[in-house]
VEXVEX-71606 format. One line per field, with one value per residue (C-alpha): y, z, x; residue number from 0; residue in one letter. Coordinates in Angstrom, 2 decimals, padded with zeros to 5 digits, always signed. Layout:
// VEXVEX-71606
yy = (Y / ...)
zz = (Z / ...)
xx = (X / ...)
dolo = (NUM / ...)
torpa = (A / ...)
//
This chain:
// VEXVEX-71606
yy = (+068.44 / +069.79 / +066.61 / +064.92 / +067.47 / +066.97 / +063.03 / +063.60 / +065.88 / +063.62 / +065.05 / +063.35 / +062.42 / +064.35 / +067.50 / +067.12 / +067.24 / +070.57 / +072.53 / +071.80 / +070.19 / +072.04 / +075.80 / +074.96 / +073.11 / +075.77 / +079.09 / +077.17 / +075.10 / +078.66 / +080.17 / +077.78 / +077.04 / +080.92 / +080.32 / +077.26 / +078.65 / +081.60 / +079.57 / +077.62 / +081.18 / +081.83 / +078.95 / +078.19 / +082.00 / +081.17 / +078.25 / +079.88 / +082.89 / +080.24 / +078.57 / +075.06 / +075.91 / +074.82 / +076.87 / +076.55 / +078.48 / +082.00 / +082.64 / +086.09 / +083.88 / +083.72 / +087.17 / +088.27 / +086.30 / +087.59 / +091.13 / +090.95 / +091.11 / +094.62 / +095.54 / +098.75 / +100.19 / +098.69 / +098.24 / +097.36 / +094.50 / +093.00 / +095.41 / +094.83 / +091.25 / +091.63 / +093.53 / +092.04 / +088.77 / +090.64 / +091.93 / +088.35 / +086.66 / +089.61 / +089.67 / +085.66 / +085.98 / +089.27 / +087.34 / +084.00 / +086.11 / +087.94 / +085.02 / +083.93 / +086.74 / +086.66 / +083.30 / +084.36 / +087.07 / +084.97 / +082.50 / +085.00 / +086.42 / +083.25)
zz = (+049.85 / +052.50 / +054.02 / +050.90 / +050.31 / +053.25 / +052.58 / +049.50 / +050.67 / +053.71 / +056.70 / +059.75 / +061.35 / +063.92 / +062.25 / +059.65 / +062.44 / +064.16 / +061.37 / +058.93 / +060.73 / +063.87 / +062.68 / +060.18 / +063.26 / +065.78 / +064.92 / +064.38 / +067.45 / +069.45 / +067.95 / +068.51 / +072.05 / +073.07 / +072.09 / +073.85 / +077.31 / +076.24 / +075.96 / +079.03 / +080.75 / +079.72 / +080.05 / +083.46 / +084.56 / +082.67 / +084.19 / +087.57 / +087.02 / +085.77 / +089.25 / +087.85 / +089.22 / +092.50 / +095.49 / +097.37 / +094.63 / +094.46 / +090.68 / +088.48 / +087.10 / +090.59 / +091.91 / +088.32 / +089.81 / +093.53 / +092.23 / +090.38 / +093.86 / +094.43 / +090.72 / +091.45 / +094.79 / +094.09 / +090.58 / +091.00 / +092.52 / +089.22 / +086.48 / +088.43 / +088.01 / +084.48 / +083.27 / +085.02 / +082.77 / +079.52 / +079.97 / +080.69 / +078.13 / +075.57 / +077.54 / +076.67 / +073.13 / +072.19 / +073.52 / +071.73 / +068.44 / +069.01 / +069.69 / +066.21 / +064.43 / +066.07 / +064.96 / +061.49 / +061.53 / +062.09 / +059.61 / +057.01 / +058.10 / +057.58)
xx = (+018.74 / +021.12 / +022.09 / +021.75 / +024.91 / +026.44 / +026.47 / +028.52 / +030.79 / +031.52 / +030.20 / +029.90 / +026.03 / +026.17 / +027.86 / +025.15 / +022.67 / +024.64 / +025.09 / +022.12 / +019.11 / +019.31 / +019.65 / +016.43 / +014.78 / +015.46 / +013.18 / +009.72 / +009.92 / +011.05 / +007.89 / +005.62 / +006.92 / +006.24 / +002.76 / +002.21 / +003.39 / +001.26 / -001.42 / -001.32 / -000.56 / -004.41 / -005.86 / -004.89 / -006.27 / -009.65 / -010.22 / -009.28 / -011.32 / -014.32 / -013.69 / -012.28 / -008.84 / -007.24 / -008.95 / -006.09 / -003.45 / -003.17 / -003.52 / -004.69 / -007.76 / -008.61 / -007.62 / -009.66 / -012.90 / -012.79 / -012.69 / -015.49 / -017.73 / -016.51 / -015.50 / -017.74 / -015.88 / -012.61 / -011.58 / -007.90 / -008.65 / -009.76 / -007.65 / -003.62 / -003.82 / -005.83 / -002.85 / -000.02 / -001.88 / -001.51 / +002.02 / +003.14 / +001.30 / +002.78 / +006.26 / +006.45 / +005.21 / +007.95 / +010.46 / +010.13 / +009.53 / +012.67 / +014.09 / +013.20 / +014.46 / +017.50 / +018.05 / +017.27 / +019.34 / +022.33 / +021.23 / +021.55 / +024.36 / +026.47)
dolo = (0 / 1 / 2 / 3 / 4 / 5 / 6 / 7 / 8 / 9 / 10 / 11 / 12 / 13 / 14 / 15 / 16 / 17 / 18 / 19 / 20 / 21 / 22 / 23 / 24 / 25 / 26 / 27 / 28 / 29 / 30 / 31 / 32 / 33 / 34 / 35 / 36 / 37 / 38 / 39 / 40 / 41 / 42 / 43 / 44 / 45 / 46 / 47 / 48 / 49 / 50 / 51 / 52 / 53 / 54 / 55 / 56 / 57 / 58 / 59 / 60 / 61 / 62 / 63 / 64 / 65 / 66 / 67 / 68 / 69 / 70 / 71 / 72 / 73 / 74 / 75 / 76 / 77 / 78 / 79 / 80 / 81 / 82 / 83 / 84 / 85 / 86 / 87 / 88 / 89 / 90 / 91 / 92 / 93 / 94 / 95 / 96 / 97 / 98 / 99 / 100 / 101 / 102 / 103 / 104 / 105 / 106 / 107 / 108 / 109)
torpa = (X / X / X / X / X / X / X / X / X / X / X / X / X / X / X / X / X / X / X / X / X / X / X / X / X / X / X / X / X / X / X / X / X / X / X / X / X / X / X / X / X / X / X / X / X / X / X / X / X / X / X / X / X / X / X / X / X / X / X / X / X / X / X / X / X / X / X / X / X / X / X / X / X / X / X / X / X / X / X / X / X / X / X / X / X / X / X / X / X / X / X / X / X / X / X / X / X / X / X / X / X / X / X / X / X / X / X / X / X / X)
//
């Protein structure tokens, strides 16, 4: 319906694509981006931690896995690079989110 409107009124192809596909585009493919490199974030460390990763990369799936040998005398080993997992899989999610409501915000604001 927009660039149905846009065709009337004259607009040019690629100003059509600027201002009315894009900003309607934009927000889902931010959101669903941020879950995607959230995703592969996990799924590379359980598939180090399962052992099916490169032996020769340091990774927190790994680091995870080599802990678990002496999770009883030294927990840390297993629980920094746990968390430091969480925070960036959470860290990458907030920000495409925010991303997305920034982008809505200025869409309603105009």
């Amino acid at each position: 319906d927009f660039v149905a409107g846009a065709r009337v009124i004259g607009m040019h192809p690629l100003e059509i694509a600027f201002r009315e596909v894009l900003p309607n585009a934009l927000p889902p493919v931010l959101a669903l981006s941020s879950v995607i490199v959230a995703a592969a974030i996990l799924t590379e460390a359980a598939l180090s931690f399962l052992g099916l990763g490169d032996p020769n990369r340091v990774t927190w799936g790994g680091m995870i896995a080599e802990g678990r040998a002496v999770l009883r005398t030294a927990p840390f080993l297993s629980i920094i690079p746990g968390v430091a997992l969480v925070l960036t899989v959470l860290g990458v999610y907030l920000a495409g989110e925010g991303v997305v409501e920034t982008t809505a915000v200025r869409r309603s604001l105009s």
